[in-house]
Residue frames relative to the residue before (quaternion, step in Angstrom):
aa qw qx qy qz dx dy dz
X 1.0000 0.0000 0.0000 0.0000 0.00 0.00 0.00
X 0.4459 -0.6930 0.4981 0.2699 3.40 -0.65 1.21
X 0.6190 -0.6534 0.3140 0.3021 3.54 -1.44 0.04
X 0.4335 0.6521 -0.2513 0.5689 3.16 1.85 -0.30
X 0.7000 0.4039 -0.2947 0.5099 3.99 0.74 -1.18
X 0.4172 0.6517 -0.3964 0.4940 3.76 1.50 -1.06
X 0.7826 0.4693 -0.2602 0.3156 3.22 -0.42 -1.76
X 0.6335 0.5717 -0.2499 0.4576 3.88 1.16 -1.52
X 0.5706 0.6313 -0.2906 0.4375 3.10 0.92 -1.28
X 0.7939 0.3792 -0.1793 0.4403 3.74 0.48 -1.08
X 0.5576 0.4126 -0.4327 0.5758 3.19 0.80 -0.88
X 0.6391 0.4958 -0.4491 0.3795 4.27 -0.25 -0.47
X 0.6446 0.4949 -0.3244 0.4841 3.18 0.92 -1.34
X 0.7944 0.3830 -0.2743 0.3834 4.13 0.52 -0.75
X 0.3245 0.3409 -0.5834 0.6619 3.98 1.36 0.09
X 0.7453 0.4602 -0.4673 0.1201 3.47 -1.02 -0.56
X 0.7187 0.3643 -0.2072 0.5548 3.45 1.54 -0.95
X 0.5776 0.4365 -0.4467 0.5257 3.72 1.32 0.09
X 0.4559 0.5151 -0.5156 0.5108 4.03 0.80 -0.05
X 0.7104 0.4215 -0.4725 0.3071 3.33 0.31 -1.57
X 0.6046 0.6394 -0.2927 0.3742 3.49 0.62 -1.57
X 0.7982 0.2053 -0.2343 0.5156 3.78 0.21 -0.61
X 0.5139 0.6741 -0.3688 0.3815 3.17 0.98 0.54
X 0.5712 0.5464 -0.0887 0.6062 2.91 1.69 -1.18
X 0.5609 0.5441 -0.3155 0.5384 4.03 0.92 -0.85
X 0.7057 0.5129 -0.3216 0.3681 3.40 0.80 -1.74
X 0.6761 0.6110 -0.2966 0.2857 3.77 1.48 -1.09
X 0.3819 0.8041 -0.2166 0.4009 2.68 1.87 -1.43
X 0.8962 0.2934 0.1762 0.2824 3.31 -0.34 -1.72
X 0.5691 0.5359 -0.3357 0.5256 3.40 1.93 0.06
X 0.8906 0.1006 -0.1650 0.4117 3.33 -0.36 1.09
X 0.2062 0.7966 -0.5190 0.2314 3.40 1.19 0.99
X 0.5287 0.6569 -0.4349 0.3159 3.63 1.60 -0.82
X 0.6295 0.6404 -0.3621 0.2502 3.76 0.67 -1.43
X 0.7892 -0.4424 0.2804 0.3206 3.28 -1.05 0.89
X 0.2735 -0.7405 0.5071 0.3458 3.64 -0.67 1.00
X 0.4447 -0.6428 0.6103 0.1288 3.39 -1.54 1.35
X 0.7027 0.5472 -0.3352 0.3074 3.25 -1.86 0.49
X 0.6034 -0.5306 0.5406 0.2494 3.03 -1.47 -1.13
X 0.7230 0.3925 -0.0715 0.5640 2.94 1.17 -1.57
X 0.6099 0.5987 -0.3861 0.3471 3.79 0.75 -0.78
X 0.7234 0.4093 -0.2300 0.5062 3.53 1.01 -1.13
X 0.6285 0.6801 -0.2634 0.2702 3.32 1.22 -0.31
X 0.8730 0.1896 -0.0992 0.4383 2.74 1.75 -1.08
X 0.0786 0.7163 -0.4616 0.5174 2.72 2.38 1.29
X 0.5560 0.7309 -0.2433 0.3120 3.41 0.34 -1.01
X 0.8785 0.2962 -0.0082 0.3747 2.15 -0.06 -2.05
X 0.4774 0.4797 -0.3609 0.6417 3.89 1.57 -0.31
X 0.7974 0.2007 -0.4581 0.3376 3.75 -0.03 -0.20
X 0.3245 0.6392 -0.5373 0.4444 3.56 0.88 0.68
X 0.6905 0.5259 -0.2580 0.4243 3.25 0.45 -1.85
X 0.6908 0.5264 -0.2783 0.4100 3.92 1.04 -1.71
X 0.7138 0.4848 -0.1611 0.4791 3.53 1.13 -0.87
X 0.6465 0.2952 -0.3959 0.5814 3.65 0.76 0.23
X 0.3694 -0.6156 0.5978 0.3565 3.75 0.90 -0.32
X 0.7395 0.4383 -0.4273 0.2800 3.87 0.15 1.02
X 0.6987 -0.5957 0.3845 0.0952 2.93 -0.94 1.54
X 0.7569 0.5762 -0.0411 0.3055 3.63 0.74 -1.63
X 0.7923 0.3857 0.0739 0.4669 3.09 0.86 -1.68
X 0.3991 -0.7696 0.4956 -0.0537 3.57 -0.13 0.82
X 0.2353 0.8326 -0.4774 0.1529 3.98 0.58 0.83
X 0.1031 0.6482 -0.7475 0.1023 3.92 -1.20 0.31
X 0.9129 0.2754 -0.0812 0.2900 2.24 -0.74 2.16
X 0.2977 -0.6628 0.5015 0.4696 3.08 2.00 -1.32
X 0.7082 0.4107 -0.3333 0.4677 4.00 0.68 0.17
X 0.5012 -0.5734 0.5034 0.4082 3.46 -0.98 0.81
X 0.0037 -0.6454 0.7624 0.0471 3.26 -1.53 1.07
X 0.0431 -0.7661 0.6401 0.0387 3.73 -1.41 1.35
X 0.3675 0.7821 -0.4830 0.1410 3.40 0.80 0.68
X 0.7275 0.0679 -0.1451 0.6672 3.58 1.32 0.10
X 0.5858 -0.5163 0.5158 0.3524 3.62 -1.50 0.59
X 0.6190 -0.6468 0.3964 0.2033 3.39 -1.45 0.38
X 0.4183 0.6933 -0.5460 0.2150 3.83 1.01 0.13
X 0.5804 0.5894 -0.3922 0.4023 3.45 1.29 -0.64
X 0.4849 0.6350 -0.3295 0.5030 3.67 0.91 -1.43
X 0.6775 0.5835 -0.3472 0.2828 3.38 0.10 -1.98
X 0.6081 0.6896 -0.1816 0.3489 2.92 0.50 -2.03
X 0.7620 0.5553 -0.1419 0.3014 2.92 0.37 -1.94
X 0.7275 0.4523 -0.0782 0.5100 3.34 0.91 -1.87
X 0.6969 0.3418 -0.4265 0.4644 3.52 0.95 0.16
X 0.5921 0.5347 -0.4121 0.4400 3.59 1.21 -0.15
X 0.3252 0.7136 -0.3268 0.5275 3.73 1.89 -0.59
X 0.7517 0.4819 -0.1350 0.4295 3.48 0.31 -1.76
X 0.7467 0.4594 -0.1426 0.4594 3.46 0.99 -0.79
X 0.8223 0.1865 -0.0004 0.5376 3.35 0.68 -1.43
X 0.4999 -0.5280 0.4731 0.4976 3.79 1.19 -0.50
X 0.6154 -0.4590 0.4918 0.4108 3.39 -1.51 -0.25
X 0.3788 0.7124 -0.5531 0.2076 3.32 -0.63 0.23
X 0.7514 -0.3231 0.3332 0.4691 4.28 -1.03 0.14
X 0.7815 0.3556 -0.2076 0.4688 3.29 0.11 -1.55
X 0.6155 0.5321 -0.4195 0.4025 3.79 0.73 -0.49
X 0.6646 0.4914 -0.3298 0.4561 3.88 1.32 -0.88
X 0.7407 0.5424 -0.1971 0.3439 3.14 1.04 -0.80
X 0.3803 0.8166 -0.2590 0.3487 3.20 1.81 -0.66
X 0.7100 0.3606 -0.2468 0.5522 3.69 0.43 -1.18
X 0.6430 0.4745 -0.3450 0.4924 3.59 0.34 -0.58
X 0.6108 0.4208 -0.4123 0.5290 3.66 0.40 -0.18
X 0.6492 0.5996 -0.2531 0.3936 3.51 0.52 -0.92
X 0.7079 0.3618 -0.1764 0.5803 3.31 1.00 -1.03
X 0.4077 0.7112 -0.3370 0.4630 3.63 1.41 -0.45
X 0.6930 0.6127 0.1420 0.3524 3.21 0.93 -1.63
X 0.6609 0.3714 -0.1018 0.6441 3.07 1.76 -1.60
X 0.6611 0.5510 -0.3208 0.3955 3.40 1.17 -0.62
X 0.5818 0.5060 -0.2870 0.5685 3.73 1.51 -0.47
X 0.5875 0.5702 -0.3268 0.4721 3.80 1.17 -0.68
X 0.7518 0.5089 -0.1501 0.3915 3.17 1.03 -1.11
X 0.6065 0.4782 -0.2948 0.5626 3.40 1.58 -0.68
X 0.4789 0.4999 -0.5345 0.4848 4.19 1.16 -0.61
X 0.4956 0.7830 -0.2755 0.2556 3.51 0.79 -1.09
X 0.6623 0.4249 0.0060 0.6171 2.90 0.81 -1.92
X 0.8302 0.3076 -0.2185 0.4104 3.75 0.03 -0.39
X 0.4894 0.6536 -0.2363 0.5268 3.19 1.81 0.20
X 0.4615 0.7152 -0.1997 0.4854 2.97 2.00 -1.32
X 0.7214 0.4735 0.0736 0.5000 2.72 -0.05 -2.49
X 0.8130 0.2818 -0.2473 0.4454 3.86 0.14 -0.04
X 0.4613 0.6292 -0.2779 0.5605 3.55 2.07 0.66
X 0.5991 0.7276 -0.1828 0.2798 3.23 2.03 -0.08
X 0.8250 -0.1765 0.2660 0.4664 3.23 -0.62 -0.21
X 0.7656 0.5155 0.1270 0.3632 3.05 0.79 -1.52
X 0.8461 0.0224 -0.0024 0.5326 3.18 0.67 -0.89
X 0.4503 -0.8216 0.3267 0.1245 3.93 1.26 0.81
X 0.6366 -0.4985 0.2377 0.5383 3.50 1.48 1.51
X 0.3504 0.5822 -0.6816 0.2715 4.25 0.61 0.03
X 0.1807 -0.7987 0.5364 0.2042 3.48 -1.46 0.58
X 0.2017 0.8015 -0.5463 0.1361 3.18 1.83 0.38
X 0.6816 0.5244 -0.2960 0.4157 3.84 0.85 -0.81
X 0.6307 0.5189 -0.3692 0.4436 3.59 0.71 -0.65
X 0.8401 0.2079 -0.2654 0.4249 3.50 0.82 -0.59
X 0.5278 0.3997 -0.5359 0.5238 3.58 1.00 0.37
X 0.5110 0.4820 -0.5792 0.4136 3.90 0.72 0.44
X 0.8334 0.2829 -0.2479 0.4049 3.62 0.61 -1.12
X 0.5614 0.4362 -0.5086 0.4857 3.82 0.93 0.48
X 0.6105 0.4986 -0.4568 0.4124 3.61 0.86 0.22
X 0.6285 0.4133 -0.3246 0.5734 3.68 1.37 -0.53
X 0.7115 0.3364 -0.3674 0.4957 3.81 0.72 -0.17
X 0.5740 0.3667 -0.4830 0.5502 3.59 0.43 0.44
X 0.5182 0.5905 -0.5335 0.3133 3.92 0.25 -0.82
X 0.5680 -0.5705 0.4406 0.3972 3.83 -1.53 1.07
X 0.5885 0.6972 -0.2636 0.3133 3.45 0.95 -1.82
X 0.7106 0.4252 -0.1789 0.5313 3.78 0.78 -1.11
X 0.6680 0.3579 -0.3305 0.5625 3.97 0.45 -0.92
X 0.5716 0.4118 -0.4992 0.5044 4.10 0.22 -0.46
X 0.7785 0.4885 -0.2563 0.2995 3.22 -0.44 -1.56
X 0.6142 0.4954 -0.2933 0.5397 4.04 1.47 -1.42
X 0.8948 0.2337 -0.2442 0.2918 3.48 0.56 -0.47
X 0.3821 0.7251 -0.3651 0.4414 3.10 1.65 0.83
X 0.4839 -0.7018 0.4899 0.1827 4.04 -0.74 0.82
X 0.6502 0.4544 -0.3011 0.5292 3.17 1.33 1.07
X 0.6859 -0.6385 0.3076 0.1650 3.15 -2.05 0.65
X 0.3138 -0.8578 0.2736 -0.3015 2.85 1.36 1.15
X 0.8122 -0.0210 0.3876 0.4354 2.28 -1.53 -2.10
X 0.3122 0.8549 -0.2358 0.3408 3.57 1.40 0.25
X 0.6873 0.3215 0.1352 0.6372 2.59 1.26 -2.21
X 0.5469 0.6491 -0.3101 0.4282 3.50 1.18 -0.46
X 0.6408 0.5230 -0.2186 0.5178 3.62 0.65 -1.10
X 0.6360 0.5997 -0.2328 0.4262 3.35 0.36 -1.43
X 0.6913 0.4590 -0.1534 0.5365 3.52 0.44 -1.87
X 0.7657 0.4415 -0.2661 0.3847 4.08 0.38 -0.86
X 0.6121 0.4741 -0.4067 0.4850 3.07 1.48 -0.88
X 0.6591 0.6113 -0.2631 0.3502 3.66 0.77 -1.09
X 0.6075 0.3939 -0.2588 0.6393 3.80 1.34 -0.68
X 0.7303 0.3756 -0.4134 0.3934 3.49 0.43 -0.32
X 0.5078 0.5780 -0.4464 0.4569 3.77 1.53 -0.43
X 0.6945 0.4776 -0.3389 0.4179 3.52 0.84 -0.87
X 0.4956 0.5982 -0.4479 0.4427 3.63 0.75 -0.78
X 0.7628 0.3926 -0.3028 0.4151 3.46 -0.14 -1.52
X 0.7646 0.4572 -0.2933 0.3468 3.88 0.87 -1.00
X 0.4991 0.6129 -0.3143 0.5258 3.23 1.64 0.00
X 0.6857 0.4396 -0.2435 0.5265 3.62 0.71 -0.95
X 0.8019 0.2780 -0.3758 0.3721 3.42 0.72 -0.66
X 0.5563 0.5161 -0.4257 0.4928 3.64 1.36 0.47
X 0.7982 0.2410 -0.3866 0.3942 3.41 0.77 -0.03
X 0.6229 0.5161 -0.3918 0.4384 3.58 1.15 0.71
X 0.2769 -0.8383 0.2894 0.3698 3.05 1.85 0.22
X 0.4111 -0.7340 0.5157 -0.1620 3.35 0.56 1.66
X 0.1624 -0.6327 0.7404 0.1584 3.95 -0.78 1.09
X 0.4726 0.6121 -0.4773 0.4175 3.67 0.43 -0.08
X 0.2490 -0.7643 0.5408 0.2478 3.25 -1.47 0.37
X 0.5578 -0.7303 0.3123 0.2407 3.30 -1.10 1.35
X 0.3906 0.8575 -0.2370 0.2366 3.35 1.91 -0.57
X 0.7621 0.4870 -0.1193 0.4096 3.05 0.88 -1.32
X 0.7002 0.2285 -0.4739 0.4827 3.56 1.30 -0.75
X 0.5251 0.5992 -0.5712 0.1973 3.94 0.78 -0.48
X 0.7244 0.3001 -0.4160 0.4606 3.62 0.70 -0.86
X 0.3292 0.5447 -0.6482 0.4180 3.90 0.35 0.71
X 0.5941 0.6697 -0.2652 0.3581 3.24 0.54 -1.48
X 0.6451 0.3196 -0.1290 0.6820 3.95 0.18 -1.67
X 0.7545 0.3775 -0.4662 0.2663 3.91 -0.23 -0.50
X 0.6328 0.3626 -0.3783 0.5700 3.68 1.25 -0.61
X 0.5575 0.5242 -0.5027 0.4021 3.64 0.44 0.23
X 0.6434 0.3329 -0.2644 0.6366 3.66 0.70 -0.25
X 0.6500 0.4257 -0.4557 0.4343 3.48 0.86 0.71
X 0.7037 0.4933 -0.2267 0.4583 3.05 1.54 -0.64
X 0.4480 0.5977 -0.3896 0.5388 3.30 1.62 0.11
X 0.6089 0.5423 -0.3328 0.4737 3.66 0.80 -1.12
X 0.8624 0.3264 -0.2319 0.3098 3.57 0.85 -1.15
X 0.8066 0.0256 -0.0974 0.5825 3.67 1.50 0.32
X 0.5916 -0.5573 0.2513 0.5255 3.60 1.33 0.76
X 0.9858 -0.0639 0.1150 0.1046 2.52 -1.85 -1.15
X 0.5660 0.5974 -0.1803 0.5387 2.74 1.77 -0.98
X 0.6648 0.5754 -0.3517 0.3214 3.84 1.10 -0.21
X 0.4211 0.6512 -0.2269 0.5892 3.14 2.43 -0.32
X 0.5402 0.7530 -0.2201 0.3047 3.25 0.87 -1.76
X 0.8159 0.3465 -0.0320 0.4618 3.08 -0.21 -2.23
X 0.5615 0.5220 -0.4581 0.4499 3.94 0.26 -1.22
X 0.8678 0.1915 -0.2794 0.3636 3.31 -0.55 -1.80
X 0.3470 0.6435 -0.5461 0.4090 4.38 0.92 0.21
X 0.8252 0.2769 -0.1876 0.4552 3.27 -0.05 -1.72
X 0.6842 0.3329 -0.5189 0.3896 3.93 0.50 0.29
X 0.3980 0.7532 -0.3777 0.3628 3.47 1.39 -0.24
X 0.8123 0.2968 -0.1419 0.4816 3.10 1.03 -1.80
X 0.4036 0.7025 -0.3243 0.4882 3.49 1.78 -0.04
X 0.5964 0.4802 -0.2281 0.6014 3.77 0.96 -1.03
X 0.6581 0.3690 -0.3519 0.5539 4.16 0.51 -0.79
X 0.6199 0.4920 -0.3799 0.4789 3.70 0.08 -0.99
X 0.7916 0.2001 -0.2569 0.5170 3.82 0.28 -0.42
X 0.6384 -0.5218 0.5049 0.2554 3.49 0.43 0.59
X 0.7531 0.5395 -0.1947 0.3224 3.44 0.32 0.07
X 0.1815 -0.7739 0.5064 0.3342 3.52 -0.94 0.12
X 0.4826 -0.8165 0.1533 0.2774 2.96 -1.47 -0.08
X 0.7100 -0.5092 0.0477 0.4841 3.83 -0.70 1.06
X 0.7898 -0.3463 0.2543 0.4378 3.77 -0.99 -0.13
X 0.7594 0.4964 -0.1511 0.3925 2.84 1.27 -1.99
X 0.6028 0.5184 -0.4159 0.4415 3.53 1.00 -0.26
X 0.6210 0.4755 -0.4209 0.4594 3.47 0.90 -1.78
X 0.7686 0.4027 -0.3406 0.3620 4.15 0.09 -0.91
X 0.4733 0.6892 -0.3943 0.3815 3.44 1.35 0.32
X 0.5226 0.7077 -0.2598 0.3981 2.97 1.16 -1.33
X 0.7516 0.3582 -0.3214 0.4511 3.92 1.21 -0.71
X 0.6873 0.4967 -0.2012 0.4903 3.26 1.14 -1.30
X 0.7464 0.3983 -0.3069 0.4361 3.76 1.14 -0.07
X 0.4306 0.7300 -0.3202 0.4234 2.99 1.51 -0.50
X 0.6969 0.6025 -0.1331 0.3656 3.04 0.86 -1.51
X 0.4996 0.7373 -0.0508 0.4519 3.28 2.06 -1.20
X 0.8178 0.3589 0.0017 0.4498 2.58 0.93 -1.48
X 0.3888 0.6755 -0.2776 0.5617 3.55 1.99 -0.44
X 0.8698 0.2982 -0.1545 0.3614 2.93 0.17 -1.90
X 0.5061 0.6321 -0.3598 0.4635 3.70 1.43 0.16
X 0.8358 0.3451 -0.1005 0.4151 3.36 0.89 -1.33
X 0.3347 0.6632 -0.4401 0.5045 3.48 2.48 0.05
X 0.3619 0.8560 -0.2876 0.2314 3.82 0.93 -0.60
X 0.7526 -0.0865 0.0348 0.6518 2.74 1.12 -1.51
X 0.5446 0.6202 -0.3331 0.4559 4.04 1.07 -0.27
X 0.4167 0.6465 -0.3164 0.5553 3.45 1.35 -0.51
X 0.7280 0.6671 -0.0506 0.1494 3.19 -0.21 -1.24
X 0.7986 0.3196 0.1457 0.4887 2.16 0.54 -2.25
X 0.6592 0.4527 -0.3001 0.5200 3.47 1.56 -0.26
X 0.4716 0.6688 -0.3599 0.4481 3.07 1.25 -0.58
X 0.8903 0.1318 -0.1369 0.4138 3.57 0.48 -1.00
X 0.6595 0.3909 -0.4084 0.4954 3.33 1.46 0.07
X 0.4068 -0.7714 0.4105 0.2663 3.88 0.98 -0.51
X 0.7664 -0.1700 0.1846 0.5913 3.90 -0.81 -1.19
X 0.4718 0.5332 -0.5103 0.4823 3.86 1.04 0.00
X 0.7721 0.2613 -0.3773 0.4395 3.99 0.29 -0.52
X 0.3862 0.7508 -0.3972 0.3597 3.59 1.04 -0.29
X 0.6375 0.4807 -0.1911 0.5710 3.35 0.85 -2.05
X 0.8507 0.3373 -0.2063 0.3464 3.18 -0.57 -1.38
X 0.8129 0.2803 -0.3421 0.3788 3.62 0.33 -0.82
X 0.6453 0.4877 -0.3282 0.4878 3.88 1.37 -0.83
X 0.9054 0.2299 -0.1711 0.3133 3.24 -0.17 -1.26
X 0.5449 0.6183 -0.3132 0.4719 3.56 1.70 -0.14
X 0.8034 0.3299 0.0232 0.4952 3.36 0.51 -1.48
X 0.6923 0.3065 -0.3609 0.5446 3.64 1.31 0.12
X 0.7142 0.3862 -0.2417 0.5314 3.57 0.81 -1.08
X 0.7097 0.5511 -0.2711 0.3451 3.52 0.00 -1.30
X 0.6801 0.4514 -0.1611 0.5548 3.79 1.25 -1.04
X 0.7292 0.3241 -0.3022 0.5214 3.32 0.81 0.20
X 0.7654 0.2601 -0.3234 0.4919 3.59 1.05 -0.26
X 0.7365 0.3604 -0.2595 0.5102 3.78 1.06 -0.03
X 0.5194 -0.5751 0.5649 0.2835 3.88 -1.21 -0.04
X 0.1580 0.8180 -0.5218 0.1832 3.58 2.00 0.08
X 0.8930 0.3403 -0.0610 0.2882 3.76 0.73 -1.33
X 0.3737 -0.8415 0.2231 0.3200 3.01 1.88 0.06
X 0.5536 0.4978 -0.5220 0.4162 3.38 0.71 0.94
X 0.1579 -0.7261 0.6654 -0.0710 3.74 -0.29 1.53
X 0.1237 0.8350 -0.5292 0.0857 3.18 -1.42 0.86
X 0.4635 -0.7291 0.3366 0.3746 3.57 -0.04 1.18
X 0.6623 -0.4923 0.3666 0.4296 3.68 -0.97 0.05
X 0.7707 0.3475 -0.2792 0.4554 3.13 0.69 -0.72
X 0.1378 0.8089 -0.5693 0.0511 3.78 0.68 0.38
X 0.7195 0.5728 -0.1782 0.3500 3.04 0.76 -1.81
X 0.7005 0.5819 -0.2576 0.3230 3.30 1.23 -1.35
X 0.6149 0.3187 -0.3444 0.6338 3.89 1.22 -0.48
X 0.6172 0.6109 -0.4261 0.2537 4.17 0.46 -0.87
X 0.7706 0.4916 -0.1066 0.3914 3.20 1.01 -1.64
X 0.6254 0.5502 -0.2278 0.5043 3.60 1.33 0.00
X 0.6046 0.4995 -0.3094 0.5378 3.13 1.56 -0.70
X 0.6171 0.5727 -0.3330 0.4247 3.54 1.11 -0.41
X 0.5276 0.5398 -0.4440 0.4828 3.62 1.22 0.40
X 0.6157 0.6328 -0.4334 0.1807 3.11 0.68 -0.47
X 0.5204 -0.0413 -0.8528 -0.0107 1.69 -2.32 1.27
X 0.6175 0.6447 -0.3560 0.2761 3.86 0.69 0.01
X 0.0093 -0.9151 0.3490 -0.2019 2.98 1.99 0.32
X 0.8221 0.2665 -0.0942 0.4942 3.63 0.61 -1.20
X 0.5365 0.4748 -0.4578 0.5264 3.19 1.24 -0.26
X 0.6218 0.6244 -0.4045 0.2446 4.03 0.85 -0.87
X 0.5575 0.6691 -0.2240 0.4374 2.77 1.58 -1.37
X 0.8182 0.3047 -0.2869 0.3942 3.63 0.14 -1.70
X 0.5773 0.5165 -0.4901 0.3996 3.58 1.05 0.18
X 0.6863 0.4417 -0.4559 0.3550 3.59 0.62 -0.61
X 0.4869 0.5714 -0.4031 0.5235 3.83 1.70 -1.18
X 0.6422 0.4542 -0.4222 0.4505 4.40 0.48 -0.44
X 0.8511 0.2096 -0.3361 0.3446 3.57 0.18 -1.10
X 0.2360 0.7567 -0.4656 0.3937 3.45 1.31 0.35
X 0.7997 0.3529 -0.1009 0.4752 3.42 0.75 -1.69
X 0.3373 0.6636 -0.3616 0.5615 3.46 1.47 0.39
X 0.8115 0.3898 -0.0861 0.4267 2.99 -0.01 -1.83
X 0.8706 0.2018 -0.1437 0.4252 3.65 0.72 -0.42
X 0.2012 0.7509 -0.4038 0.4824 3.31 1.73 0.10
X 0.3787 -0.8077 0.4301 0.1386 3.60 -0.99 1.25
X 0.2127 -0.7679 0.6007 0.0656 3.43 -0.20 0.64
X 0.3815 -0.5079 0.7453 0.2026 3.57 -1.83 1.17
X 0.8993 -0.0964 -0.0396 0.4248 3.64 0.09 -0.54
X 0.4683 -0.6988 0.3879 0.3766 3.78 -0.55 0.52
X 0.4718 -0.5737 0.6149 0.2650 4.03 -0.42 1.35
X 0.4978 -0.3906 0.6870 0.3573 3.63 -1.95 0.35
X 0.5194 -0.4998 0.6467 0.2494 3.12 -1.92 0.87
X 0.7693 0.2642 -0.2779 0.5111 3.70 -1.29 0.61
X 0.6274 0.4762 -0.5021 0.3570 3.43 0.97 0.68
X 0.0946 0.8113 -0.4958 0.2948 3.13 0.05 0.89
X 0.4282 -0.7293 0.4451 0.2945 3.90 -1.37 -0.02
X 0.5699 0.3136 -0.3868 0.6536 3.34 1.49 0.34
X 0.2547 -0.7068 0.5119 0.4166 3.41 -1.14 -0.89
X 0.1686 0.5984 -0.6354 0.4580 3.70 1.59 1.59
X 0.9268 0.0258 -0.2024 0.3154 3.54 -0.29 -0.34
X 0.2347 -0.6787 0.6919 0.0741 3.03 -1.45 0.70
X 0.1863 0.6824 -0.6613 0.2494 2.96 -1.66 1.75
């Protein structure tokens, strides 16, 4: 192939993936006007134009009554799209999309990472058949264009596993880079993800690197374990933002309601009516691949055969040809 046909070749190949890309935005963002649906959409529309109309940031109302059932990044969101566009569907729905958006940015991210490896010599064919598979997935377009907290907490959490990923790889490939920058990414979208649905945005991160650190046999390095203070702190001083505040001016009334009601009480009682069999997740979450449904499947029916596949001798964890999986 001559260098001229080379050159054509690429420049086709990049309209094609910037079409794809504003294609995808164009899905995003068509029809945010239609009526908000549900319960929860008009609810916490609301409850931001309360917050946009009194000019306060802090307080949480529906109705004229204190409402602490979720932290305020959603609200936030809201009242600054309010500020911009007026009140109106597309203005509630707005931040969610965005974060909708950040969560597909964040997975090119990740497969960008992961495609810098050993292995596969910076090609980004993976980074973007990772993020057109998360921007096409049902689960992500419902959830991005929904007036809820969701996809809220969703962003946050991906950006924050994907900050670790990269700081993990570049400490255990010993990386001339410095790992610094994504760990305190890491603690900073945690204290976002705390802002965007409590506790549980703290919760889940350090779990799944917990159980991420056992899977590999290993402990973890200095620089993380001494993170824990200097990021911690990060993360406080992100999530003091809006918890600060609010306690400051509302006291053992948000305490009750938002900690020990709405985190504990919903998970050990039916206090809130929203029962669900055990296996909800197990038919819900799969349907949210669709259309890749079958591709979800023959991966789980693959690492299955990993995982139980006989072995003469057991391989080091993290050997592997990407560094997504570990077996």
């Amino acid at each position: 192939m001559t260098t001229s046909k080379s050159a054509i070749r690429s420049t086709r190949s990049t309209i094609i993936r910037i079409a794809v890309v504003f294609a995808i935005i164009a899905v995003y963002f068509f029809g945010l006007s239609i009526p908000l649906l549900g319960p929860d959409e008009p609810r916490y529309a609301q409850v931001a134009r309360e917050m946009f109309e009194r000019g306060d940031w802090i307080t949480p109302t529906l109705g004229g009554f204190h409402w602490f059932e979720k932290p305020a990044l959603l609200y936030w969101l809201q009242i600054v799209s309010y500020n911009f566009f007026g009140v109106s569907e597309l203005s509630a729905r707005l931040g969610p999309t965005l974060f909708g958006l950040g969560t597909v940015a964040s997975l090119w991210i990740l497969g960008r990472s992961a495609a810098k490896d050993r292995t596969t010599g910076g090609d980004t064919d993976f980074a973007n058949w990772l993020g057109l598979v998360a921007a096409t997935s049902l689960g992500l377009i419902v959830f991005a264009r929904g007036a809820s907290f969701d996809i809220i907490l969703t962003f946050p959490m991906t950006a924050a596993m994907v900050s670790f990923f990269i700081f993990d790889q570049r400490s255990h490939n010993e990386d001339r880079r410095s790992p610094y920058v994504p760990l305190a990414l890491f603690y900073f979208f945690v204290g976002v993800a705390l802002l965007a649905k409590g506790l549980v945005g703290a919760v889940f991160p350090f779990a799944i690197i917990a159980f991420y650190y056992l899977l590999s046999r290993r402990l973890p390095g200095k620089v993380f374990l001494i993170s824990l203070l200097w990021g911690g702190l990060i993360t406080l001083a992100v999530s003091a933002t809006w918890y600060l505040p609010v306690y400051q001016r509302n006291g053992w009334e948000f305490i009750d309601e938002f900690f020990i009601q709405h985190h504990f009480q919903r998970y050990t009682s039916n206090k809130y009516l929203h029962p669900q069999p055990f296996y909800f997740f197990f038919w819900v979450l799969p349907l949210m691949t669709l259309p890749w449904l079958p591709f979800f499947f023959a991966g789980v029916w693959r690492a299955a055969k990993l995982i139980f596949r006989p072995r003469v001798s057991t391989p080091p964890l993290l050997h592997s040809p990407t560094p997504l999986l570990l077996y």
